[in-house]
C-alpha positions as CSV (number, residue, x, y, z in Angstrom):
1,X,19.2,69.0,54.5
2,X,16.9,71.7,52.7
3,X,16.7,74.8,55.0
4,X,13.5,75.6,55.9
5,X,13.0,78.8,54.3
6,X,14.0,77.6,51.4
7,X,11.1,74.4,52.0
8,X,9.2,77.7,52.2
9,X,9.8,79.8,49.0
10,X,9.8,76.6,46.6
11,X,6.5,75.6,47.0
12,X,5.4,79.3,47.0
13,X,7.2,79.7,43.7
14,X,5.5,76.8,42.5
15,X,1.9,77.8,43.2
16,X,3.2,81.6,41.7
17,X,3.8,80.6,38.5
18,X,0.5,77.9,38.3
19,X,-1.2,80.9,38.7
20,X,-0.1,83.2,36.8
21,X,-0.2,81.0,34.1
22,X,-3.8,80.0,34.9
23,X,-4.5,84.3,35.0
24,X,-2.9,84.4,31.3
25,X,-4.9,81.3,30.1
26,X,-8.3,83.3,32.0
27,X,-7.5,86.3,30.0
28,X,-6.8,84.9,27.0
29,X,-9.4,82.5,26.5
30,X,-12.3,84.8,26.3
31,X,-10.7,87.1,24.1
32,X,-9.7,84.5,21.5
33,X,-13.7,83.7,21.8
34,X,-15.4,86.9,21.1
35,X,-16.7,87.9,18.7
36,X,-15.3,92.0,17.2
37,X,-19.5,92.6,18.2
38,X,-19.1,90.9,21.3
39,X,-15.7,92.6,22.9
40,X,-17.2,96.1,21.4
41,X,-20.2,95.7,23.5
42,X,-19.0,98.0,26.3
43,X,-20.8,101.8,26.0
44,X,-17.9,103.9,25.6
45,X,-16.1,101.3,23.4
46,X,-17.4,103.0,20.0
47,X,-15.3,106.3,20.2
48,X,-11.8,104.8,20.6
49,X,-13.0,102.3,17.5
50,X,-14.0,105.3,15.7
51,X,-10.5,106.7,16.4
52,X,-8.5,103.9,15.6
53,X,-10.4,103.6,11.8
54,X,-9.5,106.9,11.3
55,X,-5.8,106.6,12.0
56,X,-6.0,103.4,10.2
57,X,-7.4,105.0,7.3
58,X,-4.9,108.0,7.3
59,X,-7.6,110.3,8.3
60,X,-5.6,111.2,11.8
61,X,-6.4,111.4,14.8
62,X,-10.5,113.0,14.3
63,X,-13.2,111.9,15.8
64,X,-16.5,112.4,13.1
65,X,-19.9,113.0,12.6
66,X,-21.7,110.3,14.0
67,X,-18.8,108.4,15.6
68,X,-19.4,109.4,19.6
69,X,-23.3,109.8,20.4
70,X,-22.4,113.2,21.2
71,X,-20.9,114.6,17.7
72,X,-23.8,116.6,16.8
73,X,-21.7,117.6,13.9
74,X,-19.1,118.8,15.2
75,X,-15.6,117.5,14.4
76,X,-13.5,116.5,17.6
77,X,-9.3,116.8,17.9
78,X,-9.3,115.9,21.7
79,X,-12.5,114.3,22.7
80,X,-10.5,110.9,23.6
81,X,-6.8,110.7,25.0
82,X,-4.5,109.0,22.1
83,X,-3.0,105.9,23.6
84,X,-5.8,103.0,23.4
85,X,-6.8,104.1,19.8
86,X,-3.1,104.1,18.5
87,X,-2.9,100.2,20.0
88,X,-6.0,99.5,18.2
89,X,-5.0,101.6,14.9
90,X,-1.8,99.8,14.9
91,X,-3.0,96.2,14.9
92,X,-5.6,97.1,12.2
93,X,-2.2,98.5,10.0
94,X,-0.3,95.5,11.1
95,X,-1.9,92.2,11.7
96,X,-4.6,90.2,9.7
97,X,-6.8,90.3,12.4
98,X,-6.6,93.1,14.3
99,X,-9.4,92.4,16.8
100,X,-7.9,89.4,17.7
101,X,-4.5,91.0,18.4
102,X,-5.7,93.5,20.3
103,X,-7.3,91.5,23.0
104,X,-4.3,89.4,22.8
105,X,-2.1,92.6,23.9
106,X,-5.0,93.4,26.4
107,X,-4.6,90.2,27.6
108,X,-0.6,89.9,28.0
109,X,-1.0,93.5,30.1
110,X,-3.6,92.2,32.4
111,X,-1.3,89.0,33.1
112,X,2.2,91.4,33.6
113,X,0.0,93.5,36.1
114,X,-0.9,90.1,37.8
115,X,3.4,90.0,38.0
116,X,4.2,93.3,39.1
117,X,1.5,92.7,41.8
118,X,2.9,89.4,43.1
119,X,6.0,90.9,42.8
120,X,5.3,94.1,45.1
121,X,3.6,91.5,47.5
122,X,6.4,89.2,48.3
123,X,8.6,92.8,49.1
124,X,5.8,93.4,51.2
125,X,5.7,90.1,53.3
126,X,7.4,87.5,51.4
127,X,6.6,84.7,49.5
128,X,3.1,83.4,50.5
129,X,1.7,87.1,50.5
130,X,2.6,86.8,46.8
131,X,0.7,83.3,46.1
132,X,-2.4,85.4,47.7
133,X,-2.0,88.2,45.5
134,X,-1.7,86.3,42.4
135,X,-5.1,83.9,43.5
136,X,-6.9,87.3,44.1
137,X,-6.0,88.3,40.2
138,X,-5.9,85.0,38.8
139,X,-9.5,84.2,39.5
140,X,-10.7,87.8,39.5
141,X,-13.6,87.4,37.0
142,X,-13.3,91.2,35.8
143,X,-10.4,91.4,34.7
144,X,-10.7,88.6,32.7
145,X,-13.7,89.5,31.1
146,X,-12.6,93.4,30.7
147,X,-8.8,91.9,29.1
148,X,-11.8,90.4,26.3
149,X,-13.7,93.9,25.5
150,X,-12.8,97.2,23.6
151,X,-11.5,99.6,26.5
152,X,-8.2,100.6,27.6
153,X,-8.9,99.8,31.6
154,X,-6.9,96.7,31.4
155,X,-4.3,98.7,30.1
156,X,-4.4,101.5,31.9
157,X,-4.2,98.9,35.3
158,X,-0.8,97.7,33.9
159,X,0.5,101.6,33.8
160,X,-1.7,102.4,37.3
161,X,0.5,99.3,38.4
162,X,3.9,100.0,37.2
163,X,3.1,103.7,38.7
164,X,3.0,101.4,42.2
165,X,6.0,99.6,41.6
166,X,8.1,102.0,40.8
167,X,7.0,104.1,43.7
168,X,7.7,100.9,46.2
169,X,10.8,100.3,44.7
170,X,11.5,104.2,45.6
171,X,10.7,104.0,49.2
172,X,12.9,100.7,49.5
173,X,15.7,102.7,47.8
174,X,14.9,105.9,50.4
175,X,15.1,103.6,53.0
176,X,18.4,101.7,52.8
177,X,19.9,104.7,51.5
178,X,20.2,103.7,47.8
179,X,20.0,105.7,45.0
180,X,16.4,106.3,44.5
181,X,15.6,109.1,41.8
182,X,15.6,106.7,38.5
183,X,12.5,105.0,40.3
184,X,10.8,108.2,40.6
185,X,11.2,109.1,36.7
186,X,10.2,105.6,36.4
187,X,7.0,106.1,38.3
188,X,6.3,109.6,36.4
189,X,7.2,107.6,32.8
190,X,4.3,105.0,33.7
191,X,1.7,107.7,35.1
192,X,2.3,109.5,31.7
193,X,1.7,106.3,29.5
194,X,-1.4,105.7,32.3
195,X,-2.7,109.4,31.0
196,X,-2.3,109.2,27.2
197,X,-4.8,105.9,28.4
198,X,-7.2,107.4,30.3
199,X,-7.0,111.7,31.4
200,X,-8.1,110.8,34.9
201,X,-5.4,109.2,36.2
202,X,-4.1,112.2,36.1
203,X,-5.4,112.5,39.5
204,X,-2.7,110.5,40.9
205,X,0.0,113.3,40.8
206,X,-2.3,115.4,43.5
207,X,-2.6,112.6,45.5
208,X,0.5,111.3,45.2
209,X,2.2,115.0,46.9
210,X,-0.5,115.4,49.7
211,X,0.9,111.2,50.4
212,X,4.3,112.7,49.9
213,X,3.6,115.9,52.4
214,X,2.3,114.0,55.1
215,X,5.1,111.6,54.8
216,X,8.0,111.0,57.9
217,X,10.1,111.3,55.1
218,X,8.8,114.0,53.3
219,X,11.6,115.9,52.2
220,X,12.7,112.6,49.6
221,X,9.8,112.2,48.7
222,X,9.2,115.4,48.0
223,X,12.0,115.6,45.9
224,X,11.2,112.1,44.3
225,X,7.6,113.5,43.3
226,X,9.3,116.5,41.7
227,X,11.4,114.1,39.2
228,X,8.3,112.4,38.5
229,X,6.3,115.1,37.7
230,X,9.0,116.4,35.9
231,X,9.0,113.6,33.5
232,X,5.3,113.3,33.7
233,X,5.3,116.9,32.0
234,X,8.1,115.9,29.7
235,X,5.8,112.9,28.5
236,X,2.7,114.7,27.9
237,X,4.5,117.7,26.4
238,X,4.0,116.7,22.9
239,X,0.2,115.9,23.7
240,X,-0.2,119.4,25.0
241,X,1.5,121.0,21.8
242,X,-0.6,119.5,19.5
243,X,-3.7,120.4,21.1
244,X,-2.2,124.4,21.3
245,X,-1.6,123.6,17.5
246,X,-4.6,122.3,16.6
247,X,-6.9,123.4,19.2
248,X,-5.7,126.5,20.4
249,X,-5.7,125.5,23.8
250,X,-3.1,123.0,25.7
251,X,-5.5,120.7,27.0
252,X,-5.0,117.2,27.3
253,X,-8.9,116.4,26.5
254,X,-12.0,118.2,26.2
255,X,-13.8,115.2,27.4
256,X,-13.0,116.2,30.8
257,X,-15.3,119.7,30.4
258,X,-18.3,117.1,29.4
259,X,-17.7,114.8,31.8
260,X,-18.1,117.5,35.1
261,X,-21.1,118.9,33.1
262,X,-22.4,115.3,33.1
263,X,-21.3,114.9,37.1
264,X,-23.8,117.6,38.0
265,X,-26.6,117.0,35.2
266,X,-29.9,116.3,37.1
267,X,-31.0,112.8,38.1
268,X,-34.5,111.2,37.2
269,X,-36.1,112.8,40.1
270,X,-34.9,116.7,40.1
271,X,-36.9,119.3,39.3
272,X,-36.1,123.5,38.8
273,X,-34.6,125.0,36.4
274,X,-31.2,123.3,35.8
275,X,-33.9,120.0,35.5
276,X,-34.5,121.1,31.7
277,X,-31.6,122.9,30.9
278,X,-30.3,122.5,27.4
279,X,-27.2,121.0,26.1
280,X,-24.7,123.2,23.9
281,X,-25.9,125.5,21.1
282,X,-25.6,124.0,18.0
283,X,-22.4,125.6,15.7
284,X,-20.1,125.7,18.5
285,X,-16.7,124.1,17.9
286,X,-14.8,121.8,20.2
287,X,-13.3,124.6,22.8
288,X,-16.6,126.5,22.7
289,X,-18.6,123.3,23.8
290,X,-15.8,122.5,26.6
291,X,-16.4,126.4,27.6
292,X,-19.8,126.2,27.7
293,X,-19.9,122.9,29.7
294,X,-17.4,124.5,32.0
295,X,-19.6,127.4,32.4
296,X,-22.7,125.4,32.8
297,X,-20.9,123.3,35.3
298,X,-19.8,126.1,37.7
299,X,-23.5,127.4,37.5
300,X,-25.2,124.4,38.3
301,X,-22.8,123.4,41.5
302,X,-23.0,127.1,42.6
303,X,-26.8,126.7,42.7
304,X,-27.3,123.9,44.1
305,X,-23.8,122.4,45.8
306,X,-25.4,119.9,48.3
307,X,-27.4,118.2,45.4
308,X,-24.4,118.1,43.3
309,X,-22.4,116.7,46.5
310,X,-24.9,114.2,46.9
311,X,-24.6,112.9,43.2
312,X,-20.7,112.6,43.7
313,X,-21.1,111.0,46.8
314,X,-23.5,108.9,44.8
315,X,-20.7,108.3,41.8
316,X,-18.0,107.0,44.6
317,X,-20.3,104.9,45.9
318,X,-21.1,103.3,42.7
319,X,-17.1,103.0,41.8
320,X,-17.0,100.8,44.7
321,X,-20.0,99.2,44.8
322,X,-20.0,95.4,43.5
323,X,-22.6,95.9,41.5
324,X,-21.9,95.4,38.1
325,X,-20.9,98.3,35.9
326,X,-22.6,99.7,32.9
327,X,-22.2,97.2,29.9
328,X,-21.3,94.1,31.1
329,X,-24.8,93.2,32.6
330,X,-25.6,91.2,29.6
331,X,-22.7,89.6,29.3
332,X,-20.9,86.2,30.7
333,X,-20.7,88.1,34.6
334,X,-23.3,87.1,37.1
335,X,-24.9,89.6,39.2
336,X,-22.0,87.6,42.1
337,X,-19.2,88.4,40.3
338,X,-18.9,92.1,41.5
339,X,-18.8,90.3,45.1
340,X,-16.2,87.7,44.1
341,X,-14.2,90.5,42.5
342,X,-14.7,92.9,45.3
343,X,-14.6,92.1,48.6
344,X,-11.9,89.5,49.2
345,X,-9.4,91.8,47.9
346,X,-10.8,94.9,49.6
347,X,-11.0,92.6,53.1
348,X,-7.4,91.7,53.0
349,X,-6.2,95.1,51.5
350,X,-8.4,96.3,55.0
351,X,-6.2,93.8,57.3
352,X,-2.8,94.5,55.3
353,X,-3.7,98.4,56.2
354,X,-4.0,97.5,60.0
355,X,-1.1,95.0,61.0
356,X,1.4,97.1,58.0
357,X,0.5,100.5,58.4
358,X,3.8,101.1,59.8
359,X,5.3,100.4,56.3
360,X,5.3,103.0,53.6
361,X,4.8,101.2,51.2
362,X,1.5,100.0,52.1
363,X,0.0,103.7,52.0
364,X,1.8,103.7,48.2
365,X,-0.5,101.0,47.4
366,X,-3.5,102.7,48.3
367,X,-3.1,105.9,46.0
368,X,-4.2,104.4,43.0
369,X,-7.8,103.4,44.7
370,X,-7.7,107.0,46.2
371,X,-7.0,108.9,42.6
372,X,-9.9,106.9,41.0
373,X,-12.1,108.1,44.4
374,X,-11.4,111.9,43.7
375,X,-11.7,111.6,39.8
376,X,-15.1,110.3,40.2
377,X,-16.0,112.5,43.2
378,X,-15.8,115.5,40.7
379,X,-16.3,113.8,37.6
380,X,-18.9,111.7,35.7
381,X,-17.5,107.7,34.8
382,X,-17.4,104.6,34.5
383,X,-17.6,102.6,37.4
384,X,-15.5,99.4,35.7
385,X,-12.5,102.2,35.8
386,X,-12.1,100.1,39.5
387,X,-10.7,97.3,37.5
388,X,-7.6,99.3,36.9
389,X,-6.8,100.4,40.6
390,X,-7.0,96.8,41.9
391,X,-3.6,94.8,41.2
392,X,-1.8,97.1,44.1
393,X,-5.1,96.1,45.9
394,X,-4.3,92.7,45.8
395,X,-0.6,92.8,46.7
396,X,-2.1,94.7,49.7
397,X,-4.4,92.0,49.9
398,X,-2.0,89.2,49.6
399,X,0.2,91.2,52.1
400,X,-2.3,91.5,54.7
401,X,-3.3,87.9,55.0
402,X,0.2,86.6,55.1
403,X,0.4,89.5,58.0
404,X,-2.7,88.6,59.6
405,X,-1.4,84.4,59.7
406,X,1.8,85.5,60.9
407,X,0.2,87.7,63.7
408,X,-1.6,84.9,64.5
409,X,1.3,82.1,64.6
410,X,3.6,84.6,66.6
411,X,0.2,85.0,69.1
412,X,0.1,81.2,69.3
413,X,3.9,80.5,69.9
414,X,4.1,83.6,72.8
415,X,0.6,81.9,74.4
416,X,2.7,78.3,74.2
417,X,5.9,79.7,75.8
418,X,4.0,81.5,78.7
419,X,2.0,78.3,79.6
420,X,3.0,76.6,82.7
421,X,2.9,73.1,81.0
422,X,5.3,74.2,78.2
């Protein structure tokens, strides 16, 4: 006779692995569909193209006149982070049709995240929590459509996601007493490889301590967050050099200097000074535009802080709204899918957080959706950048309704065992 927790995990498995294939075959399909027009629709798509034809082309990594709308002649070293245009340069070197293999990639990284998050949501609460979590992603219609366009966010949500893993793996090794510390260098190795992506998940390490601080256990994870960010540092060191080189200045991307002048540019319906006030003189190179957008920056926030509070306010609010982001309002997504995307996943994530706070792994899971919060809180972005914070969302998610069932079950059994009649 079949035990019956085993009658429970086979069928589980079952539906696990019908879904994940149906998420590979959802990410796939549109990709081997577009067009190279079509999947470079997005707005910020054209720089990291412009990128990867130059490394193609031997021309390393330079961003020219004319390739970002923002050029204005000036030749750019660090405007972009290096790791999405390499992927793109490569399969142009590579492959006969480098388009195509890029979304192919995009869409074999959208379907591992979909893995790692079932996988982190049957440690949560076993194996049903993991069919929820792979349903949430499976039939999530952005990140299908965003593992079908130019832009490293389905990417970076596989790194974002590995960063979770790891860092649930660490607090299960914490906890039973394990060896933990090649978990935390695993967790800084896939932040780093989440930065060369995108600079603002960068934002993670912050949050990631303050977690670590507040923690019961602070004092391993303290030390945990210090290996990672030890390796974090390693990772980016080369990065950092060749900026000094090149640059003179060990930044990891100017882009960021633009992008808080553009958090605190004026909206439609602000007047005074700031309202009309210039972009960057003309002849400046790359570091003197990022120290005059600095500069700027500082100025217009010291003048004026609640207005610029308001816009950032403003920017969260958009990251989370379900609304659909910039670019894709022409494209196959309905003005319903930001809904469909949305709020299932953030209403079970809500329920996991209630019946599992106990667990600290469930606060883990959070600290992706919390980094992308404070990077658009101070800087200017793109509100699709949600897409990459949502797999540990949905293992949350998938956790939390397996939790909420099981409350409810236990609730029924103890109300059946106190009844007179019973």
């Amino acid at each position: 006779m079949v035990p019956v927790e085993q009658r429970d995990i086979r069928p589980a498995r079952v539906l696990v692995v019908a879904l994940v294939s149906l998420g590979l075959l959802a990410r796939l399909a549109p990709g081997l569909m577009m067009t190279p027009a079509q999947a470079a629709r997005l707005p910020h798509a054209a720089p990291y193209l412009a990128l990867a034809r130059s490394l193609a082309d031997g021309g390393g990594f330079v961003l020219t006149e004319g390739a970002d709308e923002d050029a204005g002649g000036t030749t750019y070293l660090a405007r972009r982070m290096p790791g999405y245009p390499l992927l793109v340069a490569a399969g142009k070197t590579l492959l006969a049709a480098p388009s195509r293999a890029t979304l192919i990639v995009q869409a074999l990284c959208g379907t591992a995240s979909l893995v790692l998050a079932v996988w982190m949501a049957q440690r949560l609460a076993g194996p049903w929590a993991a069919v929820v979590a792979a349903a949430l992603l499976a039939f999530d219609p952005y990140q299908a459509v965003l593992a079908s366009l130019f832009a490293p966010v389905t990417l970076t949500g596989l790194a974002l996601t590995a960063v979770a893993a790891a860092g649930v793996a660490y607090l299960g090794a914490v906890r039973t007493g394990r060896r933990a510390w090649p978990w935390a260098a695993a967790g800084g190795l896939a932040l780093a490889a989440a930065v060369y992506l995108e600079v603002w998940t960068l934002a993670l390490a912050p949050v990631a301590l303050v977690a670590a601080a507040a923690s019961r256990r602070r004092r391993r994870l303290l030390a945990g967050w210090t290996v990672g960010a030890a390796v974090l540092a390693a990772a980016l060191a080369p990065w950092l050099a060749r900026n000094a080189d090149r640059l003179g200045v060990p930044v990891l991307s100017t882009d960021v200097c633009r992008r808080l002048w553009t958090g605190t540019a004026p909206g439609p319906g602000d007047t005074g000074p700031e309202a009309d006030a210039p972009g960057p003189p003309e002849g400046l190179d790359e570091v003197g535009e990022g120290v005059f957008y600095l500069e700027s920056a500082a100025e217009r926030m010291a003048s004026a802080p609640g207005r610029w509070l308001s816009r950032a306010f403003r920017r969260v609010g958009r990251l989370w709204s379900p609304i659909l982001p910039e670019g894709l309002e022409d494209g196959p997504l309905g003005p319903a899918a930001g809904y469909t995307s949305l709020l299932p996943t953030a209403l079970l994530a809500v329920a996991g957080l209630a019946l599992l706070r106990r667990r600290g792994e469930v606060w883990w899971l959070l600290l992706g959706g919390a980094a992308a919060t404070v990077a658009h809180f101070v800087l200017a972005g793109w509100a699709g950048d949600r897409a990459a914070v949502m797999p540990p969302l949905a293992a949350l998610g998938g956790a939390g309704l397996a939790a909420l069932l099981g409350h409810r079950k236990e609730t029924q059994d103890e109300q059946r065992e106190a009844s007179p009649s019973s």
